[in-house]
TIVO-859355 format. One line per 4 residues: number of its first residue (from 1); their letters; for each residue x, y, z of N, C-alpha, C, O. Coordinates in steps of 0.02 Angstrom, whole numbers, plus 50000, padded with zeros to 5 digits. Atoms other than C-alpha are relative to their C-alpha. Layout:
% residues N
NUM = a = X:Y:Z:X:Y:Z:X:Y:Z:X:Y:Z  ...
//
This chain:
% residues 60
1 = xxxx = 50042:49941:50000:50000:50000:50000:50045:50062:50000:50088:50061:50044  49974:49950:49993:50069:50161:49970:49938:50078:50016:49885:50097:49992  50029:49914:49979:50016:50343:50050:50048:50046:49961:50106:50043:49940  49964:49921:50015:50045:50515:49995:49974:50009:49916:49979:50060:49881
5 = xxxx = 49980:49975:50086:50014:50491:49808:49939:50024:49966:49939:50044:49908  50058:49967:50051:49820:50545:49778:49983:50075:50050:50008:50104:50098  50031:49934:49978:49738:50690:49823:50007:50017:50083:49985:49978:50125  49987:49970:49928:49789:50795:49995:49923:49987:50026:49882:49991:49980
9 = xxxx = 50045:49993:49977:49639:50773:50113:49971:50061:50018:49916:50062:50046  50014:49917:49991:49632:50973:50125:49970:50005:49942:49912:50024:49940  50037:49985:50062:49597:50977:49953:49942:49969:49990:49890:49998:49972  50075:50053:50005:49470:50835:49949:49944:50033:50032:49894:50047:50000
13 = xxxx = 50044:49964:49964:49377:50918:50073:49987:50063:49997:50030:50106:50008  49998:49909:50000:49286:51089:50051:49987:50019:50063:49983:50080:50064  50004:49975:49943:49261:51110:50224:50079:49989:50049:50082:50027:50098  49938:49988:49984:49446:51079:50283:50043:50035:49963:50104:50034:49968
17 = xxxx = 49952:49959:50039:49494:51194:50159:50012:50081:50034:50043:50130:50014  50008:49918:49962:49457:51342:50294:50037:49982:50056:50027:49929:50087  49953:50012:49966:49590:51361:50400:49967:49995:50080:49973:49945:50115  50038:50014:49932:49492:51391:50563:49989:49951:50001:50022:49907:50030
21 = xxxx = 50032:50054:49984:49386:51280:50540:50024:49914:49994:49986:49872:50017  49963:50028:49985:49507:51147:50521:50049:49985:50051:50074:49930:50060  49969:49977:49952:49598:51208:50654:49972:49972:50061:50000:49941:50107  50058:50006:49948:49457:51189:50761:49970:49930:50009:49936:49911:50056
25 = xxxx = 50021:50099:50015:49424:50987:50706:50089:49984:50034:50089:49944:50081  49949:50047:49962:49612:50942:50765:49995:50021:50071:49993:49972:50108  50008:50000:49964:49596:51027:50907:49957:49969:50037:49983:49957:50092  50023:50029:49989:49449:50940:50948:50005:49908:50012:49986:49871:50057
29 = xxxx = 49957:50052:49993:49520:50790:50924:50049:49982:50050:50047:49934:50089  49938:49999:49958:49668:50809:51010:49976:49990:50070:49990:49941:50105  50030:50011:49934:49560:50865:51172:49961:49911:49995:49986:49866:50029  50030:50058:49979:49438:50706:51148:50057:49939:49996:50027:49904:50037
33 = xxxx = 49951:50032:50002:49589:50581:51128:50026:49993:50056:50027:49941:50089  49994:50009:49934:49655:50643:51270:49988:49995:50067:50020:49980:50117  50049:50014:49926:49513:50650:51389:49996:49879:50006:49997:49836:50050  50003:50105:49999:49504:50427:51331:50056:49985:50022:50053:49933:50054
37 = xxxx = 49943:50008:49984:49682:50432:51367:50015:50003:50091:50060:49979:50125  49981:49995:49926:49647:50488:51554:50008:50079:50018:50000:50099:50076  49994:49929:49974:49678:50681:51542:49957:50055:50010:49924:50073:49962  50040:49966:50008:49587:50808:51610:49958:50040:49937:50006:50075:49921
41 = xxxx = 50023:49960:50048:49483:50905:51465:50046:50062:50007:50068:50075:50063  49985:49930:49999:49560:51081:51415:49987:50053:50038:49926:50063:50047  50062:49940:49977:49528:51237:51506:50018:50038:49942:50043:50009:49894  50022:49914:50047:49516:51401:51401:50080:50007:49975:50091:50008:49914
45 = xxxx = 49929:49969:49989:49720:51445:51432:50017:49930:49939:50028:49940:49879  49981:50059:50039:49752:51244:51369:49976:50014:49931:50012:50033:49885  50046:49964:50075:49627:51285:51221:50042:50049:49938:50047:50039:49878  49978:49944:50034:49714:51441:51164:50057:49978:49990:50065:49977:49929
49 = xxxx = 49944:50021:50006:49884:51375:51181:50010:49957:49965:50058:49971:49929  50018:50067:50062:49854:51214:51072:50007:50027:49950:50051:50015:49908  50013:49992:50087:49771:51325:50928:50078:50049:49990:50113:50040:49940  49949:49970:50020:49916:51443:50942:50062:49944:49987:50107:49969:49954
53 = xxxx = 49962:50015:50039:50028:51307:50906:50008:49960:49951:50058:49940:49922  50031:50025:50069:49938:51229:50781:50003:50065:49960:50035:50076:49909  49980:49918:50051:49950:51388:50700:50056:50004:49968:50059:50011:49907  49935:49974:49999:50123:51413:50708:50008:49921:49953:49983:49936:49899
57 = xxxx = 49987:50046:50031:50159:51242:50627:49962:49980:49926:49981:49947:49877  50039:49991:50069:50030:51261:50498:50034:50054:49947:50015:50049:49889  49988:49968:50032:50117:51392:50427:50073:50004:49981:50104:50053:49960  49935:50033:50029:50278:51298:50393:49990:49980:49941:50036:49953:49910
//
């Protein structure tokens, strides 16, 4: 099996094509993952700090 060679899943998708709102699905993720994992949920500070560095790496 090989990955990488059809279509980006950003592109496939017209709704992950908006950066927020993409933004806003990993983060989500990330928190529910790690609440099954055992960790408290996010507060507000955790929240903001995440998207800011999802940000910052998105724009590598």
């Amino acid at each position: 099996m090989t990955f990488g060679t059809g279509i980006p899943l950003r592109q496939f998708s017209t709704h992950l094509r908006n950066d927020a709102v993409r933004h806003q699905i990993i983060l989500d993720r990330v928190e529910r993952n790690s609440v099954i994992e055992g960790l408290p949920r996010f507060t507000k500070t955790t929240r903001k700090e995440c998207l800011e560095e999802i940000k910052k790496v998105a724009k590598r």
